[in-house]
DRENDO-1510 file (C-alpha; in Angstrom, 1 decimal, always signed):
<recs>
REC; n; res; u; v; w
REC; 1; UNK; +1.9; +89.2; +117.6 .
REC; 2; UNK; +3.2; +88.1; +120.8 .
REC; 3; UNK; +2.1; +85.2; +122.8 .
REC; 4; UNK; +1.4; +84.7; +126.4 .
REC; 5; UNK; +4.9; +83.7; +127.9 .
REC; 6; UNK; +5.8; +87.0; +126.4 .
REC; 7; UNK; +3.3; +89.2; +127.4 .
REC; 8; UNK; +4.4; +87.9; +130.8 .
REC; 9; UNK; +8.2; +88.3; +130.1 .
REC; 10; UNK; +7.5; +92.0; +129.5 .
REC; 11; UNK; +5.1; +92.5; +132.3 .
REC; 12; UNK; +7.8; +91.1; +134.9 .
REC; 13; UNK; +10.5; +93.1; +133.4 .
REC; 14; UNK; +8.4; +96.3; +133.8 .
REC; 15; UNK; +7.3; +95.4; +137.3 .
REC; 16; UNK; +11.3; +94.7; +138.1 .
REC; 17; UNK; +12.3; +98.3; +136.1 .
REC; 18; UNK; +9.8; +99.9; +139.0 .
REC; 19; UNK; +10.9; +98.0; +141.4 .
REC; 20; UNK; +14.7; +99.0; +141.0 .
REC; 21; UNK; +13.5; +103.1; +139.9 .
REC; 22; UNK; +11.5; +102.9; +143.9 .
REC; 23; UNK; +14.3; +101.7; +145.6 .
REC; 24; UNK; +16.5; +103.6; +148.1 .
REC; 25; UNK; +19.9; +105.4; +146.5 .
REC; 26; UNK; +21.7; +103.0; +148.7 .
REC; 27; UNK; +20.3; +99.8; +148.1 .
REC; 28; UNK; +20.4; +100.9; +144.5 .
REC; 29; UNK; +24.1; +101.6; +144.3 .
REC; 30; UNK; +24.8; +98.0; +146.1 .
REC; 31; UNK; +22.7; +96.5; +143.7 .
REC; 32; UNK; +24.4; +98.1; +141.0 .
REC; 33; UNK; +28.1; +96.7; +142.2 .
REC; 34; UNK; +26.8; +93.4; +142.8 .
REC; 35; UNK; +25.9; +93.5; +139.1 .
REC; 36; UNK; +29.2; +94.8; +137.9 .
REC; 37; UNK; +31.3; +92.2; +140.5 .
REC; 38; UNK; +29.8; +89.6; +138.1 .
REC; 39; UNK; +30.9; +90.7; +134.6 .
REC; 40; UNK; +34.2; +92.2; +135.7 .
REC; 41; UNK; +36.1; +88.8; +135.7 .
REC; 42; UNK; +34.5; +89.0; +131.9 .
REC; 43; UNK; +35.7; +92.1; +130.9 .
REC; 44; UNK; +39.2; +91.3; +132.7 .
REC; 45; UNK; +39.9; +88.0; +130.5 .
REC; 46; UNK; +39.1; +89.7; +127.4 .
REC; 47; UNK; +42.1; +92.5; +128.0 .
REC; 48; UNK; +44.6; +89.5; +129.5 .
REC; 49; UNK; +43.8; +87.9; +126.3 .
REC; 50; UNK; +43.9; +90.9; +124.0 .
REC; 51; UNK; +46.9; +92.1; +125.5 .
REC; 52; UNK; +48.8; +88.5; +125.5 .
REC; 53; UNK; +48.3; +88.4; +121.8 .
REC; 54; UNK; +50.1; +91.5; +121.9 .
REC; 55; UNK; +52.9; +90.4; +123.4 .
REC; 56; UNK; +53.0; +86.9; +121.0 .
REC; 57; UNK; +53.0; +88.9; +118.5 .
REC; 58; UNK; +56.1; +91.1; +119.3 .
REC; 59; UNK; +57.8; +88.0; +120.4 .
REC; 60; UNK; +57.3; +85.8; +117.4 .
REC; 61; UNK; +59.8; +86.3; +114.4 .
REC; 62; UNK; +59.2; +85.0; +111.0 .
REC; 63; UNK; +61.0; +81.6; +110.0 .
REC; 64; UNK; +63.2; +83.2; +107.9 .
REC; 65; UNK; +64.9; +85.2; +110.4 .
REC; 66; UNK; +64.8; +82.5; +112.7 .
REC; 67; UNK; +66.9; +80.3; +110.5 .
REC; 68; UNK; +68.9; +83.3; +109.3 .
REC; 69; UNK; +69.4; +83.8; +113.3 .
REC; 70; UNK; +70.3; +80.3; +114.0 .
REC; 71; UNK; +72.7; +80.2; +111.0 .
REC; 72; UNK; +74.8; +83.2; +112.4 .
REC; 73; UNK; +75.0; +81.7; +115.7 .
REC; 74; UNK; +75.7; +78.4; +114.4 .
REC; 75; UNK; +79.2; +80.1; +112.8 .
REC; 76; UNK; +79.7; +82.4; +115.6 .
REC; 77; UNK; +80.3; +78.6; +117.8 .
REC; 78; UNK; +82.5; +77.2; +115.2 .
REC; 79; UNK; +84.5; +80.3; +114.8 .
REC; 80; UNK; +84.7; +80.4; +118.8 .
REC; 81; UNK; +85.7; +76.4; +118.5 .
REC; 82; UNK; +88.2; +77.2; +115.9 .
REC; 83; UNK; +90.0; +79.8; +118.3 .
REC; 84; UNK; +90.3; +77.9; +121.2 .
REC; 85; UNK; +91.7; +74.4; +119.4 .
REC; 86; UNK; +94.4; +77.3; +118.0 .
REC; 87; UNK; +95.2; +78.9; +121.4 .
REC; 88; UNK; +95.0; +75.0; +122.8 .
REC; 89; UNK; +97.7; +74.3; +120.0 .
REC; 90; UNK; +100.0; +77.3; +120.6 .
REC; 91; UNK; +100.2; +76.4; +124.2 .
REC; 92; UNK; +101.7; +72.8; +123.9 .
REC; 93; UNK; +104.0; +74.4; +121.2 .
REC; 94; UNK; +105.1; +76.5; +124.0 .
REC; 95; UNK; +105.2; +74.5; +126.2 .
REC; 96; UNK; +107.5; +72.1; +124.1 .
REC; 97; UNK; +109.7; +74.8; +123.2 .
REC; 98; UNK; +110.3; +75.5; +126.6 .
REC; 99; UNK; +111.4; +72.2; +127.5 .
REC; 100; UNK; +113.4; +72.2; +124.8 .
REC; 101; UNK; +115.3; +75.4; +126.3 .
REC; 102; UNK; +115.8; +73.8; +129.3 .
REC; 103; UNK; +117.1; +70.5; +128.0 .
REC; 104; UNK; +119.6; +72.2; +125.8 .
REC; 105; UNK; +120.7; +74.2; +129.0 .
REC; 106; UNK; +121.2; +71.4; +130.7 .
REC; 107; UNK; +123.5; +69.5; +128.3 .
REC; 108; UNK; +127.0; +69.7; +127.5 .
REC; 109; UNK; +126.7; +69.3; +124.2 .
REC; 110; UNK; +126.8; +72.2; +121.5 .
REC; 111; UNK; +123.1; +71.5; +120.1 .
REC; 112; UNK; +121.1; +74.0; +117.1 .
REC; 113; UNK; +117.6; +73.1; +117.0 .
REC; 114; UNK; +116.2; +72.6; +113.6 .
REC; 115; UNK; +112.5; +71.7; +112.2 .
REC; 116; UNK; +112.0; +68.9; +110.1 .
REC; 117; UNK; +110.3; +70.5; +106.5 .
REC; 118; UNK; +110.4; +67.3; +104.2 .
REC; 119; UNK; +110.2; +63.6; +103.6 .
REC; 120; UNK; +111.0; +61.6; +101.3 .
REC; 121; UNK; +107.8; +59.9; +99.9 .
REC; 122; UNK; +109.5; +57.2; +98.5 .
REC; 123; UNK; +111.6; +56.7; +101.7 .
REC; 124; UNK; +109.0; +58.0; +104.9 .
REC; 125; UNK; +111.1; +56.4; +108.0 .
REC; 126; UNK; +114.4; +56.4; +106.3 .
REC; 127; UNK; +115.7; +60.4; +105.6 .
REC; 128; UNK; +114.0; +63.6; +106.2 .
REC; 129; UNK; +115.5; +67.1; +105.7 .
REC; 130; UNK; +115.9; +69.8; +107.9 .
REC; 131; UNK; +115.7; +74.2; +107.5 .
REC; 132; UNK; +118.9; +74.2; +108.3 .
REC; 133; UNK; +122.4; +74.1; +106.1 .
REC; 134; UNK; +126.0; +74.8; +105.4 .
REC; 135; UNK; +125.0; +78.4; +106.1 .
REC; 136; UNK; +124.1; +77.0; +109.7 .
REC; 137; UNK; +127.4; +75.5; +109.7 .
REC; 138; UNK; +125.6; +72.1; +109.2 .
REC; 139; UNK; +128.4; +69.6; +107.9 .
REC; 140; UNK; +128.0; +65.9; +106.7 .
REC; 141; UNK; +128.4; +63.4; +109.5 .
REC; 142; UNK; +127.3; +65.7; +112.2 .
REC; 143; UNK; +124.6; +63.5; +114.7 .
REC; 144; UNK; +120.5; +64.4; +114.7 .
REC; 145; UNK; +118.9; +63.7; +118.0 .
REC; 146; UNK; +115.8; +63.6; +118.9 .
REC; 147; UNK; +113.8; +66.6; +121.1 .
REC; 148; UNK; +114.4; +64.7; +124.2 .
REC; 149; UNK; +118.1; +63.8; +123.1 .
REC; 150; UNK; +117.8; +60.3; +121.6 .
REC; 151; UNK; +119.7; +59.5; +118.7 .
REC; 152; UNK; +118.1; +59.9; +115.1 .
REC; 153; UNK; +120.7; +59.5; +112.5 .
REC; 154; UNK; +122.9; +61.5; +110.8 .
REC; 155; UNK; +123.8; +64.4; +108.5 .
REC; 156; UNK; +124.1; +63.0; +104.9 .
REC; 157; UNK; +124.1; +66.1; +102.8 .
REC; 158; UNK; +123.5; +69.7; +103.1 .
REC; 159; UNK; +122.7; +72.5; +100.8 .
REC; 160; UNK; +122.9; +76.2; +102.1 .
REC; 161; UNK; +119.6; +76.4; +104.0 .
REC; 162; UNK; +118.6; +72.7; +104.3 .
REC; 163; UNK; +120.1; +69.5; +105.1 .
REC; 164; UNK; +119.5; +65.8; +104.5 .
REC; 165; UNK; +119.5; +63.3; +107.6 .
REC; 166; UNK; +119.5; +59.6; +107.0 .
REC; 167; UNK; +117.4; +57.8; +109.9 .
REC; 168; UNK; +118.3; +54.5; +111.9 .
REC; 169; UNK; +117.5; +51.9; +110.6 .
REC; 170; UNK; +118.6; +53.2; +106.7 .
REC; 171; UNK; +121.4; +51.1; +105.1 .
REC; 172; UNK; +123.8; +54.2; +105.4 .
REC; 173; UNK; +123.3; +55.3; +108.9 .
REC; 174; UNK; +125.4; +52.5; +110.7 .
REC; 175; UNK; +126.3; +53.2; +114.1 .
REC; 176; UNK; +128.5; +51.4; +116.9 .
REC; 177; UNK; +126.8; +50.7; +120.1 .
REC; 178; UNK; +127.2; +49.2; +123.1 .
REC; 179; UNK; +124.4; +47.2; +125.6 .
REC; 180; UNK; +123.9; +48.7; +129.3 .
REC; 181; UNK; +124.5; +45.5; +131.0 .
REC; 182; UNK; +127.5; +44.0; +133.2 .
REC; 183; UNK; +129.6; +43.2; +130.4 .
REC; 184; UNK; +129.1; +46.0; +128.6 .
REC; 185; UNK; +128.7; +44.4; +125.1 .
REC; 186; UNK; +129.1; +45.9; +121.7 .
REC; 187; UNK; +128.1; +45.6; +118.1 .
REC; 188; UNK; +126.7; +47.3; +115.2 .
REC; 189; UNK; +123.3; +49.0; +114.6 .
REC; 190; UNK; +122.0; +48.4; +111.0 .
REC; 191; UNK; +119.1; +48.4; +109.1 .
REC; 192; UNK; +116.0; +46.5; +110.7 .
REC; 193; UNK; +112.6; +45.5; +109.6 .
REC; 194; UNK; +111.5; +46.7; +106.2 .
REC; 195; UNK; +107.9; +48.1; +107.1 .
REC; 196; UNK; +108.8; +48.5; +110.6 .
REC; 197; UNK; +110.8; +51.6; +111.2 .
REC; 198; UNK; +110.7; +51.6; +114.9 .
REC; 199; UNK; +112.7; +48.1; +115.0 .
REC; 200; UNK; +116.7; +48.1; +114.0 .
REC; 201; UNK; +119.0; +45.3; +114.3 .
REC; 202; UNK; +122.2; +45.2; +116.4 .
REC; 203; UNK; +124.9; +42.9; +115.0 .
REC; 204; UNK; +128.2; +41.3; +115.4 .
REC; 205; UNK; +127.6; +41.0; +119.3 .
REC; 206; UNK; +129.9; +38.4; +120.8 .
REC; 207; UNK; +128.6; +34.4; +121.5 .
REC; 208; UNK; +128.4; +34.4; +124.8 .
REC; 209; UNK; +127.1; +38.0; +124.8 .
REC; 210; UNK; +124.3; +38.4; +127.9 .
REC; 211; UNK; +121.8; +40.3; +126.1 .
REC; 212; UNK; +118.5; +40.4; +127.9 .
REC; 213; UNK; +114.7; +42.2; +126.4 .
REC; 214; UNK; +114.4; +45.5; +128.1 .
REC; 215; UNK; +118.7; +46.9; +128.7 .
REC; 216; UNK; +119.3; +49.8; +127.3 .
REC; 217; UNK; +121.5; +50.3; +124.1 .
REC; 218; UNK; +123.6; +53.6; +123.9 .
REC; 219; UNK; +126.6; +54.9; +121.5 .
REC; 220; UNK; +129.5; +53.5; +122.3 .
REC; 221; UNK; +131.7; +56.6; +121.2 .
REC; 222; UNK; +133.8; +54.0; +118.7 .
REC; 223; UNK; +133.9; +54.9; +114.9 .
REC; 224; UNK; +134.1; +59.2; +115.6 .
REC; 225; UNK; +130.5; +59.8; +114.2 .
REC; 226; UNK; +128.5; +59.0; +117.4 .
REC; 227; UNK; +129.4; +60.7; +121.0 .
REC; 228; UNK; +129.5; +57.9; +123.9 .
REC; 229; UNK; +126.4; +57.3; +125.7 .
REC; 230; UNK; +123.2; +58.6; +123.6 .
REC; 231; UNK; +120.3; +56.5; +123.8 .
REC; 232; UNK; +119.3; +54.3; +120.9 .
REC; 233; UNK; +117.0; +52.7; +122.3 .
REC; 234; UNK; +116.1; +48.6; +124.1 .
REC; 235; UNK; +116.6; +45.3; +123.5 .
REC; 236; UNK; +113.3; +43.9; +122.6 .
REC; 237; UNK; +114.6; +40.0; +121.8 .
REC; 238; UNK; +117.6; +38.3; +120.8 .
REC; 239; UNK; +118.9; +34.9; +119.1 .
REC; 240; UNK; +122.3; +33.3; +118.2 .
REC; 241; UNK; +123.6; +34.2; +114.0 .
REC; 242; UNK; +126.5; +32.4; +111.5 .
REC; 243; UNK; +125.8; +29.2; +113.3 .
REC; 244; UNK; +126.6; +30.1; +117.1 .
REC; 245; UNK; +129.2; +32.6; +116.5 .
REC; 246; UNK; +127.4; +35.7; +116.5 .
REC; 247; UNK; +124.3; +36.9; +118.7 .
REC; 248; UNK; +122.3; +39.2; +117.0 .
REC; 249; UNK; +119.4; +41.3; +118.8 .
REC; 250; UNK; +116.7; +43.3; +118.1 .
REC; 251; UNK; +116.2; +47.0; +119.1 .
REC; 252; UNK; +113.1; +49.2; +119.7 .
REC; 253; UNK; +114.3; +52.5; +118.7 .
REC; 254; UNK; +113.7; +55.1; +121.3 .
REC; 255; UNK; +113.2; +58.0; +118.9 .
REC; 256; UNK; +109.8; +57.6; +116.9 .
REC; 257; UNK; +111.2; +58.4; +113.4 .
REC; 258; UNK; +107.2; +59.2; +112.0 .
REC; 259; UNK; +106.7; +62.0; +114.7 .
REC; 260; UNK; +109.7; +64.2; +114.2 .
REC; 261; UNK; +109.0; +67.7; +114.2 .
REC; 262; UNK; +111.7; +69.6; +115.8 .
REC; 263; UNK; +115.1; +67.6; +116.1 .
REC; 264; UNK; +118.8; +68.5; +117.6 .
REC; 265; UNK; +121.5; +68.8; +115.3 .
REC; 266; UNK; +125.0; +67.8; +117.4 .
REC; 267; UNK; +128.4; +70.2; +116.6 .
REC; 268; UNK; +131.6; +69.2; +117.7 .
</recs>
């Protein structure tokens, strides 16, 4: 049965359904988009939202593809990094080679560039060999210079397509040398430091000879190995031998004997 409150919920319901039925067309029609004004918002959140889920769902993948996705890009950079260290490596050897051209053009000196393909393990800063050989016309004795023209050593050996070249600073590579100072003075590069292949000695300079850190050392052209006037390298200190008779000096090489790559081998 129904109570009171909704007998009268029912009765004012009805009395409003007449109420609406009696009015004019016109006031009913505003009535009606007043009414409609209200739930429209409604009805247009529900279709934003409907359709929004739509679009989430086209736009998220599943993890799997993401990670499969991320993986291929992730190679794609490295191959990309890989390429442009390459080209970035090609252009300095370029680059090098062409100043290597132009040095050789600017020399007097018959030069044949050759590439440095070995070292001795047992030996690192004392021989290397080099792709070239007798076939080259490589003979023993012939100079090695350095890319930029300082002096390396010599040709020991050869073979038909490769030679040996004894460094300075080995026992066997001895050349005669002379200081760029006022006097001019003159003695003997030998072997230097044992662990130090940068460092040689120059012996059998004269007692009172003026040798200062930082002059220049050259070939002196004596002995028929060595041309006159490639550099050797600097003074870096020097001290009196034999009891006062000798001076004897230490030189910093200018040719870095662990860098070689491409080197200069001198023909008469």
């Amino acid at each position: 049965m129904l109570r009171r409150p909704h007998y009268i919920a029912v009765g004012l319901m009805a009395l409003l359904t007449l109420l609406v039925l009696n009015l004019p067309g016109r006031t009913t029609a505003r009535l009606k988009l007043a009414i409609g004004s209200l739930f429209l918002p409604l009805f247009g959140l529900a279709s934003g939202a409907k359709e929004l889920a739509g679009h989430a769902g086209d736009v998220v993948m599943p993890r799997g593809e993401l990670l499969r996705l991320n993986e291929s890009l992730r190679r794609e950079n490295e191959q990309l990094r890989i390429q442009i260290q390459q080209a970035e490596g090609i252009e300095r050897e370029n680059a090098r080679l062409r100043q290597l051209v132009g040095w050789q053009r600017q020399t007097r000196w018959n030069l044949r560039l050759a590439r440095v393909v070995l070292r001795d393990p047992a030996n690192w800063w004392r021989t290397v060999q080099i792709d070239l050989g007798s076939l080259n016309g490589v003979s023993n004795n012939l100079p090695v210079l350095t890319a930029e023209g300082h002096l390396v050593g010599r040709v020991a050996s050869t073979s038909l397509t490769r030679s040996q070249v004894v460094l300075l600073g080995d026992p066997n590579c001895r050349v005669a040398a002379r200081v760029l100072n006022e006097a001019g003075d003159t003695g003997i590069i030998s072997a230097g430091g044992l662990f130090d292949g940068s460092m040689v000695l120059m012996n059998h300079l004269s007692r009172n000879a003026n040798v200062k850190p930082g002059q220049r050392v050259v070939t002196s052209g004596l002995g028929g190995t060595f041309p006159k006037d490639i550099l050797v390298g600097q003074i870096a200190d020097a001290r009196p031998v034999e009891y006062g008779l000798y001076t004897e000096a230490l030189v910093k090489l200018a040719a870095n004997p662990g860098a070689l790559e491409e080197v200069w081998v001198l023909f008469p």
